[in-house]
C-alpha positions in Angstrom: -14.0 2.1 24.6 -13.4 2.4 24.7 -14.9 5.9 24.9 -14.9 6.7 28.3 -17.8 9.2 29.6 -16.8 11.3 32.2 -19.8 12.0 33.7 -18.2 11.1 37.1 -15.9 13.5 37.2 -15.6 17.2 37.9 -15.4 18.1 34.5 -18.4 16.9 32.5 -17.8 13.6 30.0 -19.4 14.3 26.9 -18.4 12.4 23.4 -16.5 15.3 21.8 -16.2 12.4 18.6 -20.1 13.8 17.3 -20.0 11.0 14.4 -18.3 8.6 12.0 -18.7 8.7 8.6 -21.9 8.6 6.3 -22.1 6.4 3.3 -21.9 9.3 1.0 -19.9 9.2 -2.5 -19.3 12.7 -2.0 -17.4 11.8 1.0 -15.3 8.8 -0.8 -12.2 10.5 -3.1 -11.3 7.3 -4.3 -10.2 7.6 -7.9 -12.3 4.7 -9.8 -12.3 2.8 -12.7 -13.6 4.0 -15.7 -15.7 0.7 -16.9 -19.5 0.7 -15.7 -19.7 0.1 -12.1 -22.5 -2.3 -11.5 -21.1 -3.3 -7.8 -22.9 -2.7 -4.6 -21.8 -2.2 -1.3 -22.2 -5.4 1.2 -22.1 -6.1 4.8 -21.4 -9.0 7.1 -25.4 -8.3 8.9 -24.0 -6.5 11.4 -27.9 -5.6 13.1 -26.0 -1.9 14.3 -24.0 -1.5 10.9 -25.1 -3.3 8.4 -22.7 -2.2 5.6 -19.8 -3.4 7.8 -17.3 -5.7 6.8 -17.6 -8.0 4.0 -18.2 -11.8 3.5 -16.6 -14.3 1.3 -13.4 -14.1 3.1 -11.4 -14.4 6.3 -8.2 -12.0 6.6 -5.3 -13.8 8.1 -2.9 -10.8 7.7 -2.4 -7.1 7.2 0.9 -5.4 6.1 0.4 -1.3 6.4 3.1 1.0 5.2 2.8 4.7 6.1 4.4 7.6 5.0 4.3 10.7 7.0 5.2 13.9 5.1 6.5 15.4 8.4 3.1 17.2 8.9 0.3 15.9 10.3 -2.1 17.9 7.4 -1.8 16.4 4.3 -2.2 13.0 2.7 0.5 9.9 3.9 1.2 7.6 1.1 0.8 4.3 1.5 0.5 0.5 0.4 -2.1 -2.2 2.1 -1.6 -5.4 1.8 -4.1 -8.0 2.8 -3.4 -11.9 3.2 -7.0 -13.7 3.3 -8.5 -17.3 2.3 -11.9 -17.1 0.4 -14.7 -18.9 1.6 -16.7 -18.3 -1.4 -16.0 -17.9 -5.3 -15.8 -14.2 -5.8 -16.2 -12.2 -9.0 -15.3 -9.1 -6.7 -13.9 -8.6 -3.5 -15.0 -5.6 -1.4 -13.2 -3.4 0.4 -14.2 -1.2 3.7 -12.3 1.7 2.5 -14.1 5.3 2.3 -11.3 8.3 2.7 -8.4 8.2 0.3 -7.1 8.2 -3.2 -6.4 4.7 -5.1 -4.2 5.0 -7.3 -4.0 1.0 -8.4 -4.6 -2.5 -6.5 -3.1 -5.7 -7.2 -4.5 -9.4 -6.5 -2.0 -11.9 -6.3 0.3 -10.2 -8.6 -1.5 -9.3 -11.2 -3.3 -5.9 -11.4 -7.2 -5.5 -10.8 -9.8 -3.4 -11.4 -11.5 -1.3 -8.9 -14.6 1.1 -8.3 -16.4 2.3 -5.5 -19.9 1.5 -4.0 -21.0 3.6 -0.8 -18.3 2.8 1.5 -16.5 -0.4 -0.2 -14.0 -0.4 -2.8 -14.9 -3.2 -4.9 -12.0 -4.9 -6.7 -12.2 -6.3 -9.7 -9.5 -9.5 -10.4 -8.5 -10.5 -13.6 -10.2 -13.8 -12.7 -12.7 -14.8 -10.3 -11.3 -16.7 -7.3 -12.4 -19.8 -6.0 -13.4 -20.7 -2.8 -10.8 -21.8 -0.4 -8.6 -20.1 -2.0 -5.8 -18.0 -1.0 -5.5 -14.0 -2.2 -3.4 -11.5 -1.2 -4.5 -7.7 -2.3 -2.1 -4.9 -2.7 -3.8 -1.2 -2.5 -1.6 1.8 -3.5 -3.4 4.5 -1.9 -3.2 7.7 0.5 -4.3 7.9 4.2 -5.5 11.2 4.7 -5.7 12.9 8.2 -8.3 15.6 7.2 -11.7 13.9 8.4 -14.4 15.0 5.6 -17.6 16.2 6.0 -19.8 14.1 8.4 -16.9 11.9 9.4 -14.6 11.8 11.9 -12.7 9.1 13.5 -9.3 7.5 12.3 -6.9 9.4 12.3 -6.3 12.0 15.4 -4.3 15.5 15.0 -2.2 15.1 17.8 -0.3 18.8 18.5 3.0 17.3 17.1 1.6 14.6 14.8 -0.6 11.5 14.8 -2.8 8.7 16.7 -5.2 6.5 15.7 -9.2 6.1 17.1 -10.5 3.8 14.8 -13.4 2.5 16.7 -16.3 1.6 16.2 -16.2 2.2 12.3 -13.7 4.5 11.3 -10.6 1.6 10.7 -11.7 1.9 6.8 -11.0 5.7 7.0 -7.4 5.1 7.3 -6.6 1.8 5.8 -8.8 -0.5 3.1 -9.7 -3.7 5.5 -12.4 -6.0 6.5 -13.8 -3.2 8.9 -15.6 -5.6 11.5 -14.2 -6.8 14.9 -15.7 -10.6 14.0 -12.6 -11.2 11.0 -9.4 -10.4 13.3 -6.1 -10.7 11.8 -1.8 -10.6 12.6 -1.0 -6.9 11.9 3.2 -5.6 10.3 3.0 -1.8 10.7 5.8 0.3 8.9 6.1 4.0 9.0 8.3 6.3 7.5 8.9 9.4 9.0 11.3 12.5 8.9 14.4 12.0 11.5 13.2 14.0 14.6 9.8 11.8 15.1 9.1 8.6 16.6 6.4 6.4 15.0 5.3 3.5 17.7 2.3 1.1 16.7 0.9 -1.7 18.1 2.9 -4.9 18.9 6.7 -5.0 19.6 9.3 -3.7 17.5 11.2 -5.6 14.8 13.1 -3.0 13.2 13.9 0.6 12.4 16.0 1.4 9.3 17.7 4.8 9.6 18.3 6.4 6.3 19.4 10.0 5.7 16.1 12.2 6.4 14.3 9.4 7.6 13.8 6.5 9.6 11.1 3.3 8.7 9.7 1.9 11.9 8.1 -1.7 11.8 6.2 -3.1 14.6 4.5 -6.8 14.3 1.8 -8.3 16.3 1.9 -11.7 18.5 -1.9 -12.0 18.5 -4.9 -11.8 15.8 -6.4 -7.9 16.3 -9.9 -6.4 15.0 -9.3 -3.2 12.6 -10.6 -1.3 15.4 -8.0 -1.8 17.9 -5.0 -0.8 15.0 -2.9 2.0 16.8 -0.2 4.3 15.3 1.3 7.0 16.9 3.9 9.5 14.7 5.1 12.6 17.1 8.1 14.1 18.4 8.2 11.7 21.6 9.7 10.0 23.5 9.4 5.5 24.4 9.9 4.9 28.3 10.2 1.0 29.0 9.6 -0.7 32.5 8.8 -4.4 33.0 5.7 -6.0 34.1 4.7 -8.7 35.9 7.0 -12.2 34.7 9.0 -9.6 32.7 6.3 -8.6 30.3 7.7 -5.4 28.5 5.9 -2.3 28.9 6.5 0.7 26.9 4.9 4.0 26.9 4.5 7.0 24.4 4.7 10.8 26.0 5.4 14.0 24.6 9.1 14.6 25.5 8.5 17.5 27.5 6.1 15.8 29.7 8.2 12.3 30.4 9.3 13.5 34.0 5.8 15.3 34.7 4.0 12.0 34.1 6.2 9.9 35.2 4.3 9.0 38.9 0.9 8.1 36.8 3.5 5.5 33.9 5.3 3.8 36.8 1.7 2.3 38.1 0.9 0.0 35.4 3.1 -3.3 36.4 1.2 -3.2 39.5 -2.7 -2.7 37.8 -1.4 -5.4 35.4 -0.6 -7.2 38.4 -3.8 -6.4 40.0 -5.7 -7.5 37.2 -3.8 -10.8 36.9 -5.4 -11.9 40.2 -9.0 -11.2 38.8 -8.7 -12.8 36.0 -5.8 -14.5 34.8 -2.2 -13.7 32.8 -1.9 -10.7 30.6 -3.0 -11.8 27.2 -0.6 -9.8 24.6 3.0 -9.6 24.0 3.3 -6.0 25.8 1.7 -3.0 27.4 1.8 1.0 27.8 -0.4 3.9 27.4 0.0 6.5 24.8 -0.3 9.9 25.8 -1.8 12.3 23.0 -1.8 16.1 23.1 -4.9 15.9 21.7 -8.5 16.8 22.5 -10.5 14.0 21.9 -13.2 13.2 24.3 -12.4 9.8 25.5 -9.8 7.7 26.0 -9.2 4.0 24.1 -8.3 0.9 24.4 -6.0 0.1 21.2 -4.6 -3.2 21.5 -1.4 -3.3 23.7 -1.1 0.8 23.2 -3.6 2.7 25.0 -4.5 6.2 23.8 -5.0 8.8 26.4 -5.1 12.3 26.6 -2.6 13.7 27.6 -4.8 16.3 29.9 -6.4 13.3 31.9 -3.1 13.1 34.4 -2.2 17.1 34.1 -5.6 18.2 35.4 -5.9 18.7 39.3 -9.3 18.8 39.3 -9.5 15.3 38.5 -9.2 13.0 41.7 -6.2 10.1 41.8 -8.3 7.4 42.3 -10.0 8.7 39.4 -7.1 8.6 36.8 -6.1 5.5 38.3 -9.3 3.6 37.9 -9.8 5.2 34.0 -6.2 3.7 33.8 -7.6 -0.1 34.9 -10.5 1.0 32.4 -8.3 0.7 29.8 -6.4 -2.0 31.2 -9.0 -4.4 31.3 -10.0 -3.8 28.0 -7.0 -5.7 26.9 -9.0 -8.8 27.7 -12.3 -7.7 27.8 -12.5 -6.4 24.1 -9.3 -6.7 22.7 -8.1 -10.7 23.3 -11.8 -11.8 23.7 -13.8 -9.5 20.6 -17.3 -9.4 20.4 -18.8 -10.7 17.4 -21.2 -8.2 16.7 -21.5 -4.6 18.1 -24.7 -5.6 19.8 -22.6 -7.9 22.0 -20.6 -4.4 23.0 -22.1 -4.9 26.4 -19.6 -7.3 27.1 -16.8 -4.9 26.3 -17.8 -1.9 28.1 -20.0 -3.9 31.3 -16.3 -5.5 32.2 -14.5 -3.2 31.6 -17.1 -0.7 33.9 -16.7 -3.2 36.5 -12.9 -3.6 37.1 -13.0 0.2 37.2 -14.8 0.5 40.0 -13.8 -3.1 41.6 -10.3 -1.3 41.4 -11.7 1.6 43.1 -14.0 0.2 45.8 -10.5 -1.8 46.7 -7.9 0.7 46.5 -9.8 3.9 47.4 -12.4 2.8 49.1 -15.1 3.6 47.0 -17.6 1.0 47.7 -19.0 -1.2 44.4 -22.6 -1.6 46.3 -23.1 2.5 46.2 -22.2 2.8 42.7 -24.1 -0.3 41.7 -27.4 0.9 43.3 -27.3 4.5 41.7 -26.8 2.7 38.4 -29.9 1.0 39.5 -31.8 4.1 40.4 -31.0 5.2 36.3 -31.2 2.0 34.8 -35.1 2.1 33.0 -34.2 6.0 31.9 -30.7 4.6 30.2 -33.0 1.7 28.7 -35.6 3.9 27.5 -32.5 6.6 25.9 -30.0 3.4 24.6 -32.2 0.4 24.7 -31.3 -2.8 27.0 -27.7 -3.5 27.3 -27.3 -6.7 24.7 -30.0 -4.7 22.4 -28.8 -1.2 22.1 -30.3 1.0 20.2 -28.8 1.8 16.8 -26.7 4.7 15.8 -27.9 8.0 15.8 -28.1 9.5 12.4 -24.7 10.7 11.3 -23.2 9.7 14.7 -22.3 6.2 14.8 -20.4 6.6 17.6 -23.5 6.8 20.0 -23.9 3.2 20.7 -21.5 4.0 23.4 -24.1 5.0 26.2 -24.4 4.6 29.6 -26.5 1.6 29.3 -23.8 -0.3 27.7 -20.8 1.0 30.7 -22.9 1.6 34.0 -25.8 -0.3 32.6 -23.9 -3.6 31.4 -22.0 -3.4 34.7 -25.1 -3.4 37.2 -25.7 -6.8 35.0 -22.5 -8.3 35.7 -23.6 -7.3 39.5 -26.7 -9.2 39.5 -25.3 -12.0 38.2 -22.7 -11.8 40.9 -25.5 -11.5 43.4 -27.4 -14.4 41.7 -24.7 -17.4 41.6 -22.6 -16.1 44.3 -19.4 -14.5 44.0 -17.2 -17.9 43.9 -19.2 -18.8 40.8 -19.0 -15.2 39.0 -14.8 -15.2 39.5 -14.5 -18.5 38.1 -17.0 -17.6 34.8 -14.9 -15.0 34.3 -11.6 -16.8 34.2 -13.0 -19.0 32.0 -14.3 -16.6 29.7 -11.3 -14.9 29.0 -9.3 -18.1 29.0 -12.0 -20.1 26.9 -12.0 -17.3 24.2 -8.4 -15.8 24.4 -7.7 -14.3 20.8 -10.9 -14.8 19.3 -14.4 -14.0 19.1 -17.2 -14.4 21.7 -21.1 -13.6 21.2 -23.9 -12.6 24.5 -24.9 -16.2 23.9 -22.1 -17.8 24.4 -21.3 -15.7 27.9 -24.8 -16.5 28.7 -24.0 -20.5 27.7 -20.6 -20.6 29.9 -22.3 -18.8 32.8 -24.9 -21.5 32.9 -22.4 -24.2 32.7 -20.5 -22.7 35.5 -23.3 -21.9 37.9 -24.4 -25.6 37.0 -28.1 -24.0 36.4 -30.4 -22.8 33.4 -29.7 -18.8 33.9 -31.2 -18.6 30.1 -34.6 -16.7 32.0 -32.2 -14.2 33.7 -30.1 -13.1 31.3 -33.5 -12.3 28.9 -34.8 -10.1 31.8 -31.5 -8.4 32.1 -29.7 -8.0 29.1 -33.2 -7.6 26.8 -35.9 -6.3 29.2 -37.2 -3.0 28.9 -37.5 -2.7 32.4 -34.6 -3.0 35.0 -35.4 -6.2 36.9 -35.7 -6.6 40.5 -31.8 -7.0 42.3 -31.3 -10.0 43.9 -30.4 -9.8 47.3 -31.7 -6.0 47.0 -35.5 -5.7 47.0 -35.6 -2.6 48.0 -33.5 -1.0 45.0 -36.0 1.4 43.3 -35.5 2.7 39.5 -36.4 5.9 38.6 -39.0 5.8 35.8 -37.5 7.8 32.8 -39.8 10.7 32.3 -38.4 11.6 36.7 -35.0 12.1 35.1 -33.9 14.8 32.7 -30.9 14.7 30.5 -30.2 11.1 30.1 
């Protein structure tokens, strides 16, 4: 994530976040109106979560306001505002929204009826609204912390506040949006907290007005961002700044009590940024930092220009340097593999987590001497067994049962990266640095699909490659390595556990 596994690591990685939400009404509070509600829920077709976003639209902006009640248990109030252009005549307009009380919405200034269906809020406008059109929707609404039954995600109980984890679903647990990483939009995040606490979000900051018991922080974007990257972080701590490579501004989030303690593991980043720079090209956002949570949550994640990591990841000794460090690059890379470059749907995820898998240990094979080939050919050795558990990496399996999280496997991190491995071994490394400097330059701040990495690849290596990337990215089977013939994968039922 994203979600990291640790499963390389002296302490065991498993996904402590067990599920995202159900489509249950009994897990939606919203309070409805009374007419008859003959809405439905709808989705954009994602194949991995089909109830996902919503067509007949295109968000351009989101304006959140937050208030924090000064404890991180009850309800926030706050106001949603979404900016989007219609690209259908809409009766109704749903809503990913599915944890929180309504209490009224607004479409362009008039107010709107609303009732719920599975996990949308459906919105009523006083008139229906014609395509190409432009609509801005005003929710009045709470945000509340306290996951419900069968959900969790959104929101994190940090030990002196709050963080966001809103992928892969849980961005409409915390905010009514357009819940799918294919409709990104320009984010203004405003919090209100008590004076004491320091509310950071994603973005850079464009103003903090100080009133007598409390202070309203406001943060903007640069750059379009998927729901699922939105990160805000209310605790009693403290914002270290450093600059980065050609003065980019980097700012980090620690408890207070820890800034000196994890100090030697902040002061790395300028160099990984620069260090990534040289793989693939110039830092894509407007700043960087990591946000340190005293929070148990599993995993760490790559929020768009804010990182959230637990806070134990750099206070446990167990865990090596080269480790933390290449976790950190993890993260890192995510910024352009995920984050500026989105995939379209979440069976394209592959692309995400294969990259990011592979500057990891890139990073680790060059600065610690842990070589790529080793890892690369014990991912082979598990390869059909993660197939068999997760499906092939551009067709994973769907989402357990009440745990929607689990399309984060091994096949889509170790797995995806043994792809990116062949294909280095197939067109030669020249060929594979140069496709991915063009990917992430070709796609900066949008949204790119499997086939159109497969597409560029092809155009780069000046060769059809359409016949490997089936075997690889859709086979059952691990195909044969090139350049390794005698790499051997284990068949599934020979390994236990996976």
């Amino acid at each position: 994530m994203p979600l990291i596994p640790r499963s390389r690591t002296p302490r065991p990685r498993t996904r402590s976040v067990r599920a995202a939400l159900l489509a249950s009404a009994v897990s939606v509070c919203l309070i409805a109106a009374s007419a008859p509600n003959p809405a439905a829920p709808l989705g954009v077709g994602d194949r991995l979560f089909p109830h996902l976003g919503n067509p007949g639209y295109d968000v351009q902006s989101y304006d959140l306001a937050f208030t924090y009640p000064g404890t991180n248990s009850k309800p926030l109030a706050a106001v949603t505002t979404i900016n989007a252009v219609t690209s259908a005549r809409l009766d109704r307009v749903n809503l990913d929204y599915a944890h929180g009380n309504v209490g009224s919405v607004e479409v362009n200034g008039a107010p709107a009826t609303f009732s719920t269906a599975g996990e949308d809020l459906v919105v009523t406008p006083a008139a229906p609204l014609p395509a190409g059109s432009w609509m801005r929707i005003t929710v009045h609404h709470t945000s509340d912390p306290i996951a419900a039954k069968d959900q969790e995600g959104g929101w994190v109980q940090t030990k002196d506040g709050l963080a966001m984890a809103n992928q892969a679903d849980a961005g409409h647990l915390v905010f009514p949006c357009n819940d799918h990483p294919s409709d990104k939009a320009m984010f203004t995040i405003h919090v209100t907290a008590p004076n004491g606490y320091t509310a950071v979000a994603n973005g850079l900051p464009v103003g903090a007005d100080r009133a007598r018991r409390s202070t309203t922080w406001t943060y903007r974007t640069r750059h379009p961002m998927a729901t699922e990257l939105a990160q805000v972080s209310i605790g009693r701590s403290s914002v270290l700044h450093r600059s980065g490579p050609h003065g980019l501004p980097v700012r980090d989030v620690v408890p207070t009590k820890d800034r000196k303690t994890l100090e030697p593991w902040l002061k790395k980043t300028p160099d990984q940024i620069a260090w990534m720079e040289g793989k693939v090209g110039p830092y894509p956002f407007e700043t960087y930092g990591l946000l340190m949570a005293e929070a148990q949550t599993g995993f760490e994640l790559e929020t768009q220009t804010l990182s959230l990591f637990e806070r134990e990841l750099f206070l446990e000794p167990a865990y090596p340097k080269w480790y933390v460090e290449s976790i950190m690059v993890h993260e890192l890379s995510h910024q352009w593999f995920g984050d500026s470059v989105t995939p379209r749907t979440w069976s394209d995820l592959w692309l995400n987590e294969g990259h990011a898998t592979w500057y990891e240990a890139l990073y680790a094979e060059e600065k610690a001497n842990k070589p790529m080939e080793a890892r690369m050919k014990a991912a082979y050795r598990a390869s059909d067994s993660w197939r068999a558990a997760g499906g092939p990496p551009a067709a994973p399996k769907a989402p357990k049962v009440g745990q929607k999280i689990s399309i984060f496997r091994p096949n889509v991190y170790d797995g995806a990266a043994l792809v990116l491995y062949a294909l280095r071994e197939e067109i030669g490394r020249p060929a594979f640095e140069r496709l991915e400097r063009t990917w992430v330059s070709a796609h900066r701040d949008g949204v790119a699909s499997t086939a159109d990495f497969e597409e560029l690849a092809s155009a780069v290596a000046g060769r059809d490659l359409s016949g490997f990337f089936k075997a690889w990215l859709y086979g059952e089977k691990t195909p044969p390595m090139p350049g390794h013939s005698d790499w051997k994968s284990d068949p599934p039922k020979a390994r236990k556990g996976v």
